[in-house]
N, C-alpha and C positions, 0 to 999 in steps of 0.2 A: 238705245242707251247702253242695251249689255255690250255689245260691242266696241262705243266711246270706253267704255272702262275699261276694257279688256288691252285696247291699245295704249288707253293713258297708263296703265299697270305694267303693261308690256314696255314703254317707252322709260317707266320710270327703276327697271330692274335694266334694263344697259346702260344707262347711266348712273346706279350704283359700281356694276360690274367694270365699265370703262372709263370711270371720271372719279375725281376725290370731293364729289358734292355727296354731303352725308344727308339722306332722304331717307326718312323713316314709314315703311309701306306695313300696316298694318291691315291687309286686307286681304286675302284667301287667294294664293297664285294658283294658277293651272300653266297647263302646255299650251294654250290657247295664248295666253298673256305673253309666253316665255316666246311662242312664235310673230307673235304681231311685235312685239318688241324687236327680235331683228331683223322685220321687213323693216323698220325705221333707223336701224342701226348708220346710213348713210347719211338721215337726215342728221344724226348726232353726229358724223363726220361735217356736215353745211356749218352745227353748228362749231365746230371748235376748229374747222376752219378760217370761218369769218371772224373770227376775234386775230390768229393768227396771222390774218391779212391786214386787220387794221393795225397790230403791230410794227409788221413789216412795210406798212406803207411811211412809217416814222425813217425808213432809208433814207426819204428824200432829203431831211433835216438834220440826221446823225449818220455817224459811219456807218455802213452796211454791216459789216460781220459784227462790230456792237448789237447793232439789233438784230443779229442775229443770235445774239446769245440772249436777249432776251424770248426769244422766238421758243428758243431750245428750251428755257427756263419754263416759262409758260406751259410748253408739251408736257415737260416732266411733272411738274406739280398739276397740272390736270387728270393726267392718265395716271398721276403715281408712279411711273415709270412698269408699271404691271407688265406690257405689254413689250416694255423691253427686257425687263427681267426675265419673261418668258423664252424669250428670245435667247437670251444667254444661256438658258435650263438646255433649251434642244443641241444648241451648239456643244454645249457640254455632254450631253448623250453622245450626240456624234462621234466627238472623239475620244469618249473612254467609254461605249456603248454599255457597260454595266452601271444598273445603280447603286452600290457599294463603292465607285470608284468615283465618284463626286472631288471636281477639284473649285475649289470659292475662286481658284486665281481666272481658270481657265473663263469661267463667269461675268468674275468681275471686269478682266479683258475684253469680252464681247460687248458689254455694256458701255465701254469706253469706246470702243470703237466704233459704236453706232451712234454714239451722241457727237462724236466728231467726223463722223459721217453726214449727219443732221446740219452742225455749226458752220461745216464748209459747206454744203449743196444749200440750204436757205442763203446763205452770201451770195450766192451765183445764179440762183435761177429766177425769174421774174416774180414778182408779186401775186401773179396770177396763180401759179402753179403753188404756192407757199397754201393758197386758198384751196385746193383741189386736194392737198399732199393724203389729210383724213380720210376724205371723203374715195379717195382711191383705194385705200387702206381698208376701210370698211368693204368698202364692197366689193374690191378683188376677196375680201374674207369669204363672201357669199358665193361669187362667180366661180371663182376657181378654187377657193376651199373645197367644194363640194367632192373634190376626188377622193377627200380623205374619209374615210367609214369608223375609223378603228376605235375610240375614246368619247366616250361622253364631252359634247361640244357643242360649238352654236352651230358648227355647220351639219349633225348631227339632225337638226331642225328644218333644214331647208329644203327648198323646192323651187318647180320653174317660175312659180307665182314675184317667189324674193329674188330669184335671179333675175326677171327682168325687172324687177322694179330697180335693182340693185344698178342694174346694168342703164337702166334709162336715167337714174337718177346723175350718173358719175357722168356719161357724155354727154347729158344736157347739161350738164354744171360746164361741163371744156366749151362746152359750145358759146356760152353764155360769156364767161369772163376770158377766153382765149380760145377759140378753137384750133389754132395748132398743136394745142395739148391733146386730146383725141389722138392725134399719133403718135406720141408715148405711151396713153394711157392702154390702147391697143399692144403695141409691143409687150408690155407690163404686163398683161391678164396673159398674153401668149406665154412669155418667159414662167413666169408662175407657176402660169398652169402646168406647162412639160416637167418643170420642177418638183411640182407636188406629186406628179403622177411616178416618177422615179423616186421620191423619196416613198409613197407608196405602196412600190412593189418590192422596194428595196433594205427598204430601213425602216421598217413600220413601227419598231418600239422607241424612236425616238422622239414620235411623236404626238406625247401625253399633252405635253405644255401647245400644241401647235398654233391654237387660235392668236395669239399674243403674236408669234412667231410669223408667220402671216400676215400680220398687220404689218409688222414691221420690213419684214425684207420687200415687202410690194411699194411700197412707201418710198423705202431708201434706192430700191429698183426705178421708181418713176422719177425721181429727181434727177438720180444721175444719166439718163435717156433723156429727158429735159434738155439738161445741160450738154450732152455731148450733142443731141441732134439741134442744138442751139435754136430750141423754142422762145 
C-alpha cells in the first residue's frame, strides 16, 4: 500500500508541475514520491497526448492547420506554456549569457517561434506522431536529460530503472500507433543527446531552466524529422 501511495503522490506532483490541473496534495512528500513520479512522467506525456490526437483527428472534417491551432491551443493551456517559457529563459542565457542582462524581447521571440514551430509541424505530420509528440518530450527528458548534473532538476533524480522504462514506454507507443516513428524518435534521442552533452561541457550556466527546454526542443526536433523523413 505504501508504495501505491508513494506513486499516486509521486504521479500527482508532475502533473501539478507540467499541467494547469490545480490538485491539492496535502500529504507528506519525500524523494521517494518525487522519484516514482517521473518514472511515470511518459505516462503523463500518453496521457496529454491522447487528447491531442483526438483533436487532431477533427482534420478529417475541418482544415488542417485550423485544428492545428486548436492543437497548439490545447498544449498551451495544458502545460501553461511553463515548459516553453523555459525554453525562451535558456535561449535568452544564451545569448546575453549574464543574468543582469535579461532581455523580455529576446523571450518573448523564442516563445513565438516555437509555437509557430508547433502550428506548422502539427499541420503537416500525421495524426500519429501529434499522439507521440509528449510523450517523446517526456521521456527524451529522462533518456538524454540525464547528461546534465549541474541544477536542481527532474533529471537530477534519475537512473537506469526511469530510463528504461522511459525508453520502453516511447517505442512501444511508435510501435503501436505508427512504427515508422521509431526512426525519428531514434535520430531525436541521438540529436539531443550530442546536444546536451556540448551544452554540458560548454555552457553550463545556461542551463538553470533546462528541464522545460528539453522538453521542448526534443518535441519540435521529432516533428520536424517526421516530416522531413516523410513518416
Amino acid at each position: 500500500m505504501s508504495e501505491i501511495r508513494s506513486i499516486m503522490i509521486g504521479l500527482i506532483l508532475m502533473v501539478k508541475k507540467y499541467t494547469c490541473i490545480p490538485i491539492n496534495l496535502y500529504a507528506e512528500q519525500t524523494e521517494e514520491d518525487y522519484y516514482n513520479g517521473i518514472t511515470l512522467l511518459p505516462v503523463l506525456g500518453i496521457a496529454i497526448g491522447v487528447i491531442m490526437f483526438l483533436i487532431s483527428i477533427l482534420g478529417y472534417i475541418y482544415n488542417r492547420f485550423f485544428i492545428s491551432i486548436l492543437i497548439v491551443l490545447f498544449y498551451c493551456i495544458i502545460t501553461k506554456c511553463n515548459t516553453i517559457k523555459e525554453l525562451s529563459m535558456v535561449v535568452n542565457k544564451i545569448i546575453y549569457k549574464k543574468d543582469d542582462n535579461v532581455s523580455n524581447i529576446s523571450e518573448t521571440v523564442s516563445i513565438i517561434i516555437a509555437l509557430i514551430f508547433y502550428f506548422v509541424l502539427f499541420g503537416l505530420v500525421p495524426n500519429s506522431a501529434v499522439l507521440i509528440t509528449p510523450i517523446v518530450g517526456f521521456s527524451t527528458l529522462i533518456i538524454a536529460g540525464s547528461t546534465i548534473k549541474y541544477y536542481d532538476s527532474v533529471t537530477s533524480y534519475y537512473d537506469n530503472k526511469q530510463r528504461i522504462v522511459a525508453f520502453s514506454i516511447v517505442f512501444a507507443s511508435a510501435v503501436i500507433v505508427n512504427y515508422k516513428l521509431v526512426i525519428s524518435i531514434s535520430f531525436t534521442l541521438i540529436i539531443i543527446g550530442l546536444a546536451l552533452n556540448y551544452l554540458n561541457n560548454y555552457i553550463k550556466k545556461v542551463l538553470f531552466f533546462h528541464d522545460g527546454c528539453i522538453i521542448e526542443i526534443s518535441q519540435i526536433t521529432f516533428l520536424i524529422l517526421t516530416y522531413i523523413l516523410k513518416i
